[in-house]
mmJSON file of the N, C-alpha and C atoms, coordinates in Angstrom:
{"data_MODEL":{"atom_site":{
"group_PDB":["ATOM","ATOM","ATOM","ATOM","ATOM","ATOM","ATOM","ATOM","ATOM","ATOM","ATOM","ATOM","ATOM","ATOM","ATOM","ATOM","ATOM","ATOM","ATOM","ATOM","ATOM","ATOM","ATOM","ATOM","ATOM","ATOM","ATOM","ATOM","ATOM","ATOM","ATOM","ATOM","ATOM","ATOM","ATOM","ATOM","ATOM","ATOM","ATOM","ATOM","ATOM","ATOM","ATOM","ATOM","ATOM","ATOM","ATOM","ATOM","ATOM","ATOM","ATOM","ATOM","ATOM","ATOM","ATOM","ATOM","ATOM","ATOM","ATOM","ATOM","ATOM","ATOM","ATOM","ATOM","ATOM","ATOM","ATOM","ATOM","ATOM","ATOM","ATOM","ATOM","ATOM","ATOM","ATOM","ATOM","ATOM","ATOM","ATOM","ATOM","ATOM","ATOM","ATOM","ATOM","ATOM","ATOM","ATOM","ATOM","ATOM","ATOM","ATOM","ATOM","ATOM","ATOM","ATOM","ATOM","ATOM","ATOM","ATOM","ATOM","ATOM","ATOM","ATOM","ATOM","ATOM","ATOM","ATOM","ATOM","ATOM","ATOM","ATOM","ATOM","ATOM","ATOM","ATOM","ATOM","ATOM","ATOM","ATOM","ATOM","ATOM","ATOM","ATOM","ATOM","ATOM","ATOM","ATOM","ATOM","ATOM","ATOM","ATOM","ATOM","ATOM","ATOM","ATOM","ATOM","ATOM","ATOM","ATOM","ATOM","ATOM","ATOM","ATOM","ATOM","ATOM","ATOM","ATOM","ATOM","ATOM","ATOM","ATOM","ATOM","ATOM","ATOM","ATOM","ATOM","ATOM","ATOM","ATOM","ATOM","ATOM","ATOM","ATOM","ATOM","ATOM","ATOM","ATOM","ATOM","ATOM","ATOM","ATOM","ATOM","ATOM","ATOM","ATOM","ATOM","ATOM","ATOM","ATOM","ATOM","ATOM","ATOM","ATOM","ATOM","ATOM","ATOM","ATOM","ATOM","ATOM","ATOM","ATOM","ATOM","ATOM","ATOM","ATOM","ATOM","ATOM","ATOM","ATOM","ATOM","ATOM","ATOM","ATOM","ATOM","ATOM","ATOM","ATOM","ATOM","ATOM","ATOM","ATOM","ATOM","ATOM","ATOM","ATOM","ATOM","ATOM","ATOM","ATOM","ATOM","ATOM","ATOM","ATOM","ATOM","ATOM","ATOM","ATOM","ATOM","ATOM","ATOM","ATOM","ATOM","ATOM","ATOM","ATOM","ATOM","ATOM"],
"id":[1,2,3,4,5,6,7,8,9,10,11,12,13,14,15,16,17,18,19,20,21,22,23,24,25,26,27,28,29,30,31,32,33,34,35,36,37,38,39,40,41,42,43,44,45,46,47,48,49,50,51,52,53,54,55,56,57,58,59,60,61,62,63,64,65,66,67,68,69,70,71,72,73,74,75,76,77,78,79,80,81,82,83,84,85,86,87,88,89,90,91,92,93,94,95,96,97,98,99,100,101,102,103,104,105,106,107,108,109,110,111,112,113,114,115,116,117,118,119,120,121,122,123,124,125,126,127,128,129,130,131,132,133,134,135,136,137,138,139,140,141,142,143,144,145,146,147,148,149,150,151,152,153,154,155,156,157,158,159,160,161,162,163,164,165,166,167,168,169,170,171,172,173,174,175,176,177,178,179,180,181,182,183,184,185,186,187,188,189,190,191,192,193,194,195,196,197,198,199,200,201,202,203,204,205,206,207,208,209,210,211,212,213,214,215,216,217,218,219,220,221,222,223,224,225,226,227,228,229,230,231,232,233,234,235,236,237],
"type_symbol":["N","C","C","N","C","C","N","C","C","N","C","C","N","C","C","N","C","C","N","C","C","N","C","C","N","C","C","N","C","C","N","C","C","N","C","C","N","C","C","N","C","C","N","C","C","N","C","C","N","C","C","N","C","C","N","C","C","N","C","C","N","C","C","N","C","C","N","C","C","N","C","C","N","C","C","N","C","C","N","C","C","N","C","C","N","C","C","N","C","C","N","C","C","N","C","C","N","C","C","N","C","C","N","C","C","N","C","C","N","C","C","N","C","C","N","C","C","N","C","C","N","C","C","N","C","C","N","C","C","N","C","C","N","C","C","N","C","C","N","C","C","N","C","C","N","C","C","N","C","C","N","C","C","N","C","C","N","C","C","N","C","C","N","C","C","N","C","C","N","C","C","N","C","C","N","C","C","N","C","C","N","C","C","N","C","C","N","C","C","N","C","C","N","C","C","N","C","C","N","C","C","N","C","C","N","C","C","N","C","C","N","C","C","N","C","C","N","C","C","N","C","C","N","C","C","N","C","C","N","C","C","N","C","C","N","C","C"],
"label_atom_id":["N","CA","C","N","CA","C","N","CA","C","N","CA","C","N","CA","C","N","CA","C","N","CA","C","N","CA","C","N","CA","C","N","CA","C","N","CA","C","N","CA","C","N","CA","C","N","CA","C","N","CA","C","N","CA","C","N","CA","C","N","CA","C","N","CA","C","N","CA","C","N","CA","C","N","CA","C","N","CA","C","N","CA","C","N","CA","C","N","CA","C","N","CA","C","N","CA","C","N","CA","C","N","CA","C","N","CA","C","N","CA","C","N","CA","C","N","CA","C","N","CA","C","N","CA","C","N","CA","C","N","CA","C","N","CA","C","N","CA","C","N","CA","C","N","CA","C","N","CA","C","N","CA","C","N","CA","C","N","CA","C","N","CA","C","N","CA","C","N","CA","C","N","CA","C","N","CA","C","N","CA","C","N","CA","C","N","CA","C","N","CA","C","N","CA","C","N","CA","C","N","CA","C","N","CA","C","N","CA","C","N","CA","C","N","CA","C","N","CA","C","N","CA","C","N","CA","C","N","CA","C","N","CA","C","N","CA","C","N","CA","C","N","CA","C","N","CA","C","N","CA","C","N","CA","C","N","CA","C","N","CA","C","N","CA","C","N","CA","C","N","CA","C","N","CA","C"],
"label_alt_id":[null,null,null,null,null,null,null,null,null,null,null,null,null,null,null,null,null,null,null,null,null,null,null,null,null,null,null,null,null,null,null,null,null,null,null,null,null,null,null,null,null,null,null,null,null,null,null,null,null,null,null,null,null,null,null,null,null,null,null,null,null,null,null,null,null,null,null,null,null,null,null,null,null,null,null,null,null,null,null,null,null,null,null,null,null,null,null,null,null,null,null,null,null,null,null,null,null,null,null,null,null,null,null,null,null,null,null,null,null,null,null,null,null,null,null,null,null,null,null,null,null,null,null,null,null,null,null,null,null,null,null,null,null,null,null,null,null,null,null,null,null,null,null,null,null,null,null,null,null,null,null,null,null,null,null,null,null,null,null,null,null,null,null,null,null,null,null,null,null,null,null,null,null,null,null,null,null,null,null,null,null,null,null,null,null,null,null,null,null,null,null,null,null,null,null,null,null,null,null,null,null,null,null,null,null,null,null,null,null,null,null,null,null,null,null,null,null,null,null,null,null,null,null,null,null,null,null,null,null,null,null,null,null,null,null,null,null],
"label_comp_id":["UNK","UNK","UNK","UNK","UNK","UNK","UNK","UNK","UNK","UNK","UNK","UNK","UNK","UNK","UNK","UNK","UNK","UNK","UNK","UNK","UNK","UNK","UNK","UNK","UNK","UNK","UNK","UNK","UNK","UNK","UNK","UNK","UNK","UNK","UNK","UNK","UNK","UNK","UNK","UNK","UNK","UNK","UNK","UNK","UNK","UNK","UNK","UNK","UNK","UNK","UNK","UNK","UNK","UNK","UNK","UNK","UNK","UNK","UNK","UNK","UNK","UNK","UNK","UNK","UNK","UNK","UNK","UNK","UNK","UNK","UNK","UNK","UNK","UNK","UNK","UNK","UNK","UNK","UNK","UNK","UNK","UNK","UNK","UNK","UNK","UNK","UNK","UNK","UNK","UNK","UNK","UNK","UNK","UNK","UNK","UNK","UNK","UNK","UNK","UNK","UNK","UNK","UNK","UNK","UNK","UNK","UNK","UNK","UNK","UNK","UNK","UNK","UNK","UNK","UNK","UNK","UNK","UNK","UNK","UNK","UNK","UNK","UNK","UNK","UNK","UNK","UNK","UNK","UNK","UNK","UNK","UNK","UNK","UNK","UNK","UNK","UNK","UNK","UNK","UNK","UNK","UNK","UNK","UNK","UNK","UNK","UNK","UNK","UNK","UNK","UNK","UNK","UNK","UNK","UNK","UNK","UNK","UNK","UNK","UNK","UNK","UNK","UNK","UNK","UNK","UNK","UNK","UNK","UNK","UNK","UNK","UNK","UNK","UNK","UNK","UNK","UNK","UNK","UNK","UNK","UNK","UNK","UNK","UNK","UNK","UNK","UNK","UNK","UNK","UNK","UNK","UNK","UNK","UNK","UNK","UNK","UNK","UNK","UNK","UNK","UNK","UNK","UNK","UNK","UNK","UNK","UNK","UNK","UNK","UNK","UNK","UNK","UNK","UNK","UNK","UNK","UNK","UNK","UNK","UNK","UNK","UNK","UNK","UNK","UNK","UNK","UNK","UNK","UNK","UNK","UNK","UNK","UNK","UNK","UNK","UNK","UNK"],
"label_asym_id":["A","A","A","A","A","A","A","A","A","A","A","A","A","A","A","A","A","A","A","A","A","A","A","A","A","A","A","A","A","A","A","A","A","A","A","A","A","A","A","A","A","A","A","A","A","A","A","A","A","A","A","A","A","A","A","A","A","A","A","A","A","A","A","A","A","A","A","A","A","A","A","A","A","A","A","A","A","A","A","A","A","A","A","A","A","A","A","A","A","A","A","A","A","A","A","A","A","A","A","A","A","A","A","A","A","A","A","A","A","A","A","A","A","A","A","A","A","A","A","A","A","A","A","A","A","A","A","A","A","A","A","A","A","A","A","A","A","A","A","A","A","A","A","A","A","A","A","A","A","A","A","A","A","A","A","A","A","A","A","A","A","A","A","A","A","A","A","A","A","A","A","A","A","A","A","A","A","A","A","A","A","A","A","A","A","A","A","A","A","A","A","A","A","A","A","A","A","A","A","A","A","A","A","A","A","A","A","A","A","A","A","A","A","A","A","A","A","A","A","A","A","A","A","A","A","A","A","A","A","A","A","A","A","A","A","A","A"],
"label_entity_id":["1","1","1","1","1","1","1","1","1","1","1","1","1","1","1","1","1","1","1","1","1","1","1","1","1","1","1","1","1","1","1","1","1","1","1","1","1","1","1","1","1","1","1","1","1","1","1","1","1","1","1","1","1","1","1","1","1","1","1","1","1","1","1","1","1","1","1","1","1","1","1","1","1","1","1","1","1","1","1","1","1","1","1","1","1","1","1","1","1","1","1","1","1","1","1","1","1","1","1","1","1","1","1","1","1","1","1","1","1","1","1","1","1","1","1","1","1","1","1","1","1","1","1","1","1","1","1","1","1","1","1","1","1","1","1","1","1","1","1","1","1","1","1","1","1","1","1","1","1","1","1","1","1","1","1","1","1","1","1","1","1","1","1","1","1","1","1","1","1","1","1","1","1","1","1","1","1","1","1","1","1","1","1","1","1","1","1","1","1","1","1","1","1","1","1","1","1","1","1","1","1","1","1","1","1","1","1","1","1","1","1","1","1","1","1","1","1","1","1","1","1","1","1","1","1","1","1","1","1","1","1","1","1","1","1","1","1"],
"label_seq_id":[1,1,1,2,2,2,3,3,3,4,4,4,5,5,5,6,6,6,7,7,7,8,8,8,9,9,9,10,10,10,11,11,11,12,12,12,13,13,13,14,14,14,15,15,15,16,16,16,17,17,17,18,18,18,19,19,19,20,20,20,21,21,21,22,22,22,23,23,23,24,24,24,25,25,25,26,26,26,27,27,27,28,28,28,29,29,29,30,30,30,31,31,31,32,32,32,33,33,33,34,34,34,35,35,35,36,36,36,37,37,37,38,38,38,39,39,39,40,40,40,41,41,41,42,42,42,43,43,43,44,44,44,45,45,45,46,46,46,47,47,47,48,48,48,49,49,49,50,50,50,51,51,51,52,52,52,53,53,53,54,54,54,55,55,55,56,56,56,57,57,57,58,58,58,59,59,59,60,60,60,61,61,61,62,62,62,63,63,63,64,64,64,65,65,65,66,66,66,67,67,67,68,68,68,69,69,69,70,70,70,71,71,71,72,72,72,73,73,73,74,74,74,75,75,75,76,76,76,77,77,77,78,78,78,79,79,79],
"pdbx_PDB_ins_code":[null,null,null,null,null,null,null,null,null,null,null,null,null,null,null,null,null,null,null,null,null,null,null,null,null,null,null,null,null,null,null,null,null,null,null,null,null,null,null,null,null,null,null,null,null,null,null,null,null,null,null,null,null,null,null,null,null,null,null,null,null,null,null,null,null,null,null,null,null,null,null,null,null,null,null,null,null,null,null,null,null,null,null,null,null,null,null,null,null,null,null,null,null,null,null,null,null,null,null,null,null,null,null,null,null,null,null,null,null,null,null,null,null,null,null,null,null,null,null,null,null,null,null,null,null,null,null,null,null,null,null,null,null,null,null,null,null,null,null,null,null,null,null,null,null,null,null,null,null,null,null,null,null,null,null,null,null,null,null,null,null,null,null,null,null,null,null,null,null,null,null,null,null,null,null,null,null,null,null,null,null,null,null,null,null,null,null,null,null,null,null,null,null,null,null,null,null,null,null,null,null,null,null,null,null,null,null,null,null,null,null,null,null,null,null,null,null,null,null,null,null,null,null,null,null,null,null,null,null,null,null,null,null,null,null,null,null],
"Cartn_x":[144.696,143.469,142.369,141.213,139.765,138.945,137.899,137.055,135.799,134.53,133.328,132.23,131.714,130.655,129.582,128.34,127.436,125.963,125.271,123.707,122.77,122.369,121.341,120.192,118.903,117.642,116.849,117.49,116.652,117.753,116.774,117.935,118.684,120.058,121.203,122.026,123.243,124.402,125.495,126.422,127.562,128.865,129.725,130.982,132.293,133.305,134.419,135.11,135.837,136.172,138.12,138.448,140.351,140.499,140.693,140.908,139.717,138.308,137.289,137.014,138.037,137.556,137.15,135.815,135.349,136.163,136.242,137.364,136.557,135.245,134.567,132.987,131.817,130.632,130.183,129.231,128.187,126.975,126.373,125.246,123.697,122.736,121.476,120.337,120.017,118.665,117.238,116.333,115.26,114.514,114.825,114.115,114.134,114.751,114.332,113.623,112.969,111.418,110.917,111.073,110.731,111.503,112.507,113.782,113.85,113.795,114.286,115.573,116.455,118.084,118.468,119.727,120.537,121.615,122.32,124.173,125.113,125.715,126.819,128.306,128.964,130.705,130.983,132.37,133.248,134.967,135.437,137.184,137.747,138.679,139.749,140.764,141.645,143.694,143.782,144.272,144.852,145.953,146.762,148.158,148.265,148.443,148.604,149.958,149.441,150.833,150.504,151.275,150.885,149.75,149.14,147.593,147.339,147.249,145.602,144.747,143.142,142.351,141.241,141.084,140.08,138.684,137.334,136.314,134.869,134.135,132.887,131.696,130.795,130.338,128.913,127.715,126.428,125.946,126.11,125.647,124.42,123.592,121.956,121.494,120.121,119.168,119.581,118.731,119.296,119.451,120.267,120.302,120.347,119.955,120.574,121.517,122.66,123.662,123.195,123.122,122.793,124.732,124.664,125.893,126.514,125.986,125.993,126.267,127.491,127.69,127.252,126.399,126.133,126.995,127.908,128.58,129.95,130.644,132.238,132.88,133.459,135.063,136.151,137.557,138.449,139.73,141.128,141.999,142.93,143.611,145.344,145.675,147.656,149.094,148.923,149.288,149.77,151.379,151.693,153.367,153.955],
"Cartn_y":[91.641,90.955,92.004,91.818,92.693,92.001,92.905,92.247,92.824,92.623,93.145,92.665,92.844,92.634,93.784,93.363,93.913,93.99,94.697,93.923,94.843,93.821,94.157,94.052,95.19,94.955,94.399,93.828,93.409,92.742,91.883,91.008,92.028,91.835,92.478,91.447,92.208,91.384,92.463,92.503,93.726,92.834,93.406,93.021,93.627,92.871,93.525,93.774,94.785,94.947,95.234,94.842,95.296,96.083,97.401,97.516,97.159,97.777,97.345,95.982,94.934,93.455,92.772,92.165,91.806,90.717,90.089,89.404,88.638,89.106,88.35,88.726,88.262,88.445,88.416,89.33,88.897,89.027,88.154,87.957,87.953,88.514,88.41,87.86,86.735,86.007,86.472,86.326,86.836,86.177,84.764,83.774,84.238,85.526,85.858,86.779,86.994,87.796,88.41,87.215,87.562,87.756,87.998,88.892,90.157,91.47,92.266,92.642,92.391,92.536,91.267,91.054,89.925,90.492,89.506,90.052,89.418,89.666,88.617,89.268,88.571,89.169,87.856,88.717,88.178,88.428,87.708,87.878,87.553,88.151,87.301,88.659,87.594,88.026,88.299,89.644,89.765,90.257,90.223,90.906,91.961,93.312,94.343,94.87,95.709,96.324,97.972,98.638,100.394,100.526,101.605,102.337,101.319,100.419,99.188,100.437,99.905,100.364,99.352,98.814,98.241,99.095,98.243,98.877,98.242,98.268,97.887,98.332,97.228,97.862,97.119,97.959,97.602,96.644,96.212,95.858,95.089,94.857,94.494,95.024,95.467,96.221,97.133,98.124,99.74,98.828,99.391,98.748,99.384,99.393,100.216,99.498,100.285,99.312,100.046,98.957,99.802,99.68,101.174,101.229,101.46,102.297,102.39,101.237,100.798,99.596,98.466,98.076,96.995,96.568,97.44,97.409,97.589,97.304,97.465,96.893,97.506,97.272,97.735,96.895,97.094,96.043,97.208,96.155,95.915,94.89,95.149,94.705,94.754,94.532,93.195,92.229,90.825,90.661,90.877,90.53,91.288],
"Cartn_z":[95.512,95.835,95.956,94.832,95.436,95.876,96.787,97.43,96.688,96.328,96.703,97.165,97.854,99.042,98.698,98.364,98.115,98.835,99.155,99.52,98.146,96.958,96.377,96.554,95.944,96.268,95.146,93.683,93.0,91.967,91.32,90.132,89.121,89.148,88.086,88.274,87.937,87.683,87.401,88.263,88.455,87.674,87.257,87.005,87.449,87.772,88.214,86.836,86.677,85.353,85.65,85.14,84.792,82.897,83.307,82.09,81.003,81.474,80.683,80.636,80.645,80.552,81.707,81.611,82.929,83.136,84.417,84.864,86.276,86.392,87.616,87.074,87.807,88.022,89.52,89.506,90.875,89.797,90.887,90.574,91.585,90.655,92.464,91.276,91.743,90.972,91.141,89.764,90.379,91.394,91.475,92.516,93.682,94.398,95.742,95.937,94.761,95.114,96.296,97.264,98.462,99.769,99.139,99.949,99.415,100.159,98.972,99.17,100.013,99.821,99.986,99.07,99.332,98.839,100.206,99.977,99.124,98.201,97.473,97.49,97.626,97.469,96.634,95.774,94.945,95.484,95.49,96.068,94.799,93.976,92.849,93.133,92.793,92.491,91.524,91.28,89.686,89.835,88.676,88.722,88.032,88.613,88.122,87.089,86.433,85.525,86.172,86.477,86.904,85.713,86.169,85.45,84.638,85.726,85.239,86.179,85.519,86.243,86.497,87.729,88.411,88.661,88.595,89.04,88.783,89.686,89.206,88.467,87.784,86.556,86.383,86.772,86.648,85.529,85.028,82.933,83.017,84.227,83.807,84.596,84.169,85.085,85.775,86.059,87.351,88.18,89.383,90.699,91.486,93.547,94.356,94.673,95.441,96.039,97.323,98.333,99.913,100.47,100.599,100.683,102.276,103.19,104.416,105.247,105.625,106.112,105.9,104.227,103.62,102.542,102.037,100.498,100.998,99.932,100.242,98.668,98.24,97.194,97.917,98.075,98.591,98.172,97.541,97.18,98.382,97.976,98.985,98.049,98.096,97.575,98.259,97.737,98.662,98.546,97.426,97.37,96.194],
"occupancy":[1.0,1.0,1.0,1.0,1.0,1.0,1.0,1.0,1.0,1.0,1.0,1.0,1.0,1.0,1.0,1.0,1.0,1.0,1.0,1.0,1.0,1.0,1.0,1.0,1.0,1.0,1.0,1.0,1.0,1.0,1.0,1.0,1.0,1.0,1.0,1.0,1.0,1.0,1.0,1.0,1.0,1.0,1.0,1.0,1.0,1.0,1.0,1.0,1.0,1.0,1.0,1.0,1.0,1.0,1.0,1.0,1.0,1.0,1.0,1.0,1.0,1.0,1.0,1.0,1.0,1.0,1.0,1.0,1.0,1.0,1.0,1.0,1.0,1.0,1.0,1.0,1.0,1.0,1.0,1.0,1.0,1.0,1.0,1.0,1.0,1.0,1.0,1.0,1.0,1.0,1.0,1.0,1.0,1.0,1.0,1.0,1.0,1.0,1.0,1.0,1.0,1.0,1.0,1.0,1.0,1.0,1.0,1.0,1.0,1.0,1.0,1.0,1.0,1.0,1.0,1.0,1.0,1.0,1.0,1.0,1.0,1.0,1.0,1.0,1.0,1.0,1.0,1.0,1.0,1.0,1.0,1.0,1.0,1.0,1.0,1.0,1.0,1.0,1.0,1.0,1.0,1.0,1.0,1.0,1.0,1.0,1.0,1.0,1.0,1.0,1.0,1.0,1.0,1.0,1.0,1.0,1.0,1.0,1.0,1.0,1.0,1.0,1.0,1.0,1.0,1.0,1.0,1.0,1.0,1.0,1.0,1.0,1.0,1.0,1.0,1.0,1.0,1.0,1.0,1.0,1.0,1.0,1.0,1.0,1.0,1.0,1.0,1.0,1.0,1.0,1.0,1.0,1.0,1.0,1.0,1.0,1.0,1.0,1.0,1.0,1.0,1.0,1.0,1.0,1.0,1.0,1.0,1.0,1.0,1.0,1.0,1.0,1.0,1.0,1.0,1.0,1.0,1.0,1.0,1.0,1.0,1.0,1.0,1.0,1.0,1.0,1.0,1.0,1.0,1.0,1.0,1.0,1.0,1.0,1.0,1.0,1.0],
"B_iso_or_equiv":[0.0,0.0,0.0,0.0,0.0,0.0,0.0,0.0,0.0,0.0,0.0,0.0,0.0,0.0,0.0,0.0,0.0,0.0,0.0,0.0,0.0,0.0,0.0,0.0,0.0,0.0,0.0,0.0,0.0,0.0,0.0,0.0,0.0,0.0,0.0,0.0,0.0,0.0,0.0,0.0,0.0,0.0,0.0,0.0,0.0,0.0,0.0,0.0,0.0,0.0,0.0,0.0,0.0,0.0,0.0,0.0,0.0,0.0,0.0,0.0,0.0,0.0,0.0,0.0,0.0,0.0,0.0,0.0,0.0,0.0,0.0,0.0,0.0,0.0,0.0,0.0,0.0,0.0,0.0,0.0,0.0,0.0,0.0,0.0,0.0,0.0,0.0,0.0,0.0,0.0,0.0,0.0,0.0,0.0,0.0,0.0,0.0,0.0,0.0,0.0,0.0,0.0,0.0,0.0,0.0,0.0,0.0,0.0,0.0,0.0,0.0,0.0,0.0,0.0,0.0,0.0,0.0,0.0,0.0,0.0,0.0,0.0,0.0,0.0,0.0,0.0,0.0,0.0,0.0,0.0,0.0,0.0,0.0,0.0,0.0,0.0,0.0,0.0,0.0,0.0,0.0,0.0,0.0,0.0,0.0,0.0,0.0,0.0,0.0,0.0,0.0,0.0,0.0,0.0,0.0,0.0,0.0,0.0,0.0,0.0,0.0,0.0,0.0,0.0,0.0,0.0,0.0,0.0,0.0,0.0,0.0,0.0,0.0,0.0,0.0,0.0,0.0,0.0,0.0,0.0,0.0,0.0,0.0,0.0,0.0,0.0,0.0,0.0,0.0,0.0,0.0,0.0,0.0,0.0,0.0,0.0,0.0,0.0,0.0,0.0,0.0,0.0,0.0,0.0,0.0,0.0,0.0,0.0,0.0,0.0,0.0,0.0,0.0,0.0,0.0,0.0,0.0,0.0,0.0,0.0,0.0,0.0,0.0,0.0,0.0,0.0,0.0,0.0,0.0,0.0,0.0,0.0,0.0,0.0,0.0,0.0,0.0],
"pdbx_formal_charge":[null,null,null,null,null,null,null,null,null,null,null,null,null,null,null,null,null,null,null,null,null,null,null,null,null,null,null,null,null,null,null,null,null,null,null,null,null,null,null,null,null,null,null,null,null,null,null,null,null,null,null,null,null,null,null,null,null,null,null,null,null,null,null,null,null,null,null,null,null,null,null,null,null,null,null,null,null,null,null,null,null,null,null,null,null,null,null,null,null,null,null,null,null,null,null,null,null,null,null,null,null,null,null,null,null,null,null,null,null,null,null,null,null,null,null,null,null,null,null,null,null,null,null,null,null,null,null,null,null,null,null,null,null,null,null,null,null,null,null,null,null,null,null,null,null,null,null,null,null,null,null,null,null,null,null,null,null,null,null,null,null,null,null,null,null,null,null,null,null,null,null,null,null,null,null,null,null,null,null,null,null,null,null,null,null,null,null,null,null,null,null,null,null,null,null,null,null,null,null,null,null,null,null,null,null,null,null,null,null,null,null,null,null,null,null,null,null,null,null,null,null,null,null,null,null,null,null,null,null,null,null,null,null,null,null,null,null],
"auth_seq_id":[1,1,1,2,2,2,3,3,3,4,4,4,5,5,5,6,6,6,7,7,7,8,8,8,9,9,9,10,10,10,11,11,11,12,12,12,13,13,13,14,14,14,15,15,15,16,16,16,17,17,17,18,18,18,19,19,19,20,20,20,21,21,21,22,22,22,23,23,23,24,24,24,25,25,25,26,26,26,27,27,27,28,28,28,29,29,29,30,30,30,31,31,31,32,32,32,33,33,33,34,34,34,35,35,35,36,36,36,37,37,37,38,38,38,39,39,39,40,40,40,41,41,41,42,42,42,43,43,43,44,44,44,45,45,45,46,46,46,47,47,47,48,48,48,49,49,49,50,50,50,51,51,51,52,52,52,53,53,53,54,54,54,55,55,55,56,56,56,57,57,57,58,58,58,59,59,59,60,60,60,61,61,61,62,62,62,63,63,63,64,64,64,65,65,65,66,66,66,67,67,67,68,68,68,69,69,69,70,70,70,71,71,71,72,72,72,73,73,73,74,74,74,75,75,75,76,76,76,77,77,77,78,78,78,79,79,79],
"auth_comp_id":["UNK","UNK","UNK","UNK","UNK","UNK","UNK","UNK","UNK","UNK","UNK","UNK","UNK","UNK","UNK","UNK","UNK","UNK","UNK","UNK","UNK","UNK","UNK","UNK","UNK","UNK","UNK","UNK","UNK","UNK","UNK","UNK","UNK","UNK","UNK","UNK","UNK","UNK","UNK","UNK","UNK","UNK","UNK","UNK","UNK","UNK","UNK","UNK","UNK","UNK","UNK","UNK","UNK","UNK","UNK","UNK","UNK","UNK","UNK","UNK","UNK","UNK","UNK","UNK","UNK","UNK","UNK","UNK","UNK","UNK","UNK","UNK","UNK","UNK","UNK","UNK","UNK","UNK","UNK","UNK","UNK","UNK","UNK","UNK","UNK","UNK","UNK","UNK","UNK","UNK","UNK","UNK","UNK","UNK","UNK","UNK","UNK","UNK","UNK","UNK","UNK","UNK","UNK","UNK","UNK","UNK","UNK","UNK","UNK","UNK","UNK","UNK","UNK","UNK","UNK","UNK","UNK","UNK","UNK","UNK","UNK","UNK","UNK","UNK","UNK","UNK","UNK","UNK","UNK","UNK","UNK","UNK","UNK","UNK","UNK","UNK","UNK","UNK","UNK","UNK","UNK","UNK","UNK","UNK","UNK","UNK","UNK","UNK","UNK","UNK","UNK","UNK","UNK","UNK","UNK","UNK","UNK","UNK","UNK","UNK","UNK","UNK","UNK","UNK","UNK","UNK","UNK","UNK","UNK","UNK","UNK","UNK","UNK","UNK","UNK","UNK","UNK","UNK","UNK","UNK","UNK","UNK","UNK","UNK","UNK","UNK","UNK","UNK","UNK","UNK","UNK","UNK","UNK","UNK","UNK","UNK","UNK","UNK","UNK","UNK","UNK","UNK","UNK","UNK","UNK","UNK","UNK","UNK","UNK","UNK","UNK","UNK","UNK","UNK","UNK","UNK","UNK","UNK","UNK","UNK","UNK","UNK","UNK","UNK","UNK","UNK","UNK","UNK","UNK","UNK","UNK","UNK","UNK","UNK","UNK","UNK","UNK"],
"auth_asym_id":["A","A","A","A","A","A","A","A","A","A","A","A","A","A","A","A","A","A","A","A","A","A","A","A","A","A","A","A","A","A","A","A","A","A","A","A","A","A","A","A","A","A","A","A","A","A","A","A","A","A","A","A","A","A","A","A","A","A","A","A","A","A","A","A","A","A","A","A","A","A","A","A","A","A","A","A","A","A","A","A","A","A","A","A","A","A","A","A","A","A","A","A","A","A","A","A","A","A","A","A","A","A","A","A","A","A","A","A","A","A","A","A","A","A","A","A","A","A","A","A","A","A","A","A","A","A","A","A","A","A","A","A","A","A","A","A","A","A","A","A","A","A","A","A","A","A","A","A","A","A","A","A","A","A","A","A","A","A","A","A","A","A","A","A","A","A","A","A","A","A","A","A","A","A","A","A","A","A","A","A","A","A","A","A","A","A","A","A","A","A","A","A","A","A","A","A","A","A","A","A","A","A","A","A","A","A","A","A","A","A","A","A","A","A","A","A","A","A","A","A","A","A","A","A","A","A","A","A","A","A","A","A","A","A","A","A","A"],
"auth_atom_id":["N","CA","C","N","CA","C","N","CA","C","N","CA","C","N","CA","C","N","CA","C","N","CA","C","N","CA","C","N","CA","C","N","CA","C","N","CA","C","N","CA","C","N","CA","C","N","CA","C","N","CA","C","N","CA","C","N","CA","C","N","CA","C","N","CA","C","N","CA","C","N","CA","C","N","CA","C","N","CA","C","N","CA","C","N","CA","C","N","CA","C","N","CA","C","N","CA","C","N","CA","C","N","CA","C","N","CA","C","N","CA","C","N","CA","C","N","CA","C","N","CA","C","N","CA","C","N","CA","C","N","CA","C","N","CA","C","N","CA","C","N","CA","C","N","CA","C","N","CA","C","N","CA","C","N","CA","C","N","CA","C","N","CA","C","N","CA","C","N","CA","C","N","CA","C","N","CA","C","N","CA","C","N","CA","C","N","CA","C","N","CA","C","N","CA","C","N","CA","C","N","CA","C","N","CA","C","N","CA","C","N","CA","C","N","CA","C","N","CA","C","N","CA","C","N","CA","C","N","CA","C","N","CA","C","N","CA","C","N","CA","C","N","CA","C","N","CA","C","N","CA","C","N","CA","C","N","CA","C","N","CA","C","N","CA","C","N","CA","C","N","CA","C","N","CA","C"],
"pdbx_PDB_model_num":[1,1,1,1,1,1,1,1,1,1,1,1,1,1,1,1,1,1,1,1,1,1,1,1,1,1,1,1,1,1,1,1,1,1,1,1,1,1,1,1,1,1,1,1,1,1,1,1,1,1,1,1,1,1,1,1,1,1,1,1,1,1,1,1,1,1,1,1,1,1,1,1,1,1,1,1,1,1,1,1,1,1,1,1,1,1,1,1,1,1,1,1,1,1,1,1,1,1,1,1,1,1,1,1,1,1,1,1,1,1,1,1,1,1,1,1,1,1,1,1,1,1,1,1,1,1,1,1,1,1,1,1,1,1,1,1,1,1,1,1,1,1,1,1,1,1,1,1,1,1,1,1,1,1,1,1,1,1,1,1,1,1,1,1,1,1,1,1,1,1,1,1,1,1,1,1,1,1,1,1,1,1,1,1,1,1,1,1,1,1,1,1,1,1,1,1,1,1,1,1,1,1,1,1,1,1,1,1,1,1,1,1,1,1,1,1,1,1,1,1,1,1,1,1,1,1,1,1,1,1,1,1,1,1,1,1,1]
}}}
């Protein structure tokens, strides 16, 4: 199981990737203009084979990630 939990400051769109193939989205719309951080997390299960490689992956627009106790990626083993 991964988690990511994000706080962005402007519209992109991150992807969780397995093995290059994206396998989730986040997303931050431009409609909050007048927010300038908003938080989004994504949770999905995948089933691993050894040296898969998990990871996240910017693919629109630069972004900051506020990372200091706003951001987080994190897996566990479930079974």
């Amino acid at each position: 199981m991964f988690v990511v939990d994000v706080m962005l400051n402007k519209y992109t769109r991150l992807s969780l990737q397995l093995n290059k193939t994206t396998v989730a989205y986040l997303y931050r719309d431009s409609s909050y203009s007048k927010t300038p951080n908003v938080q989004t997390s994504k949770t999905i299960l995948l089933k691993l084979k050894q040296d898969d490689h998990v990871k996240v992956v910017c693919d629109l627009n630069n972004v900051n990630i506020n990372g200091h106790l706003f951001s987080s990626f994190t897996g566990t083993f479930l079974y």
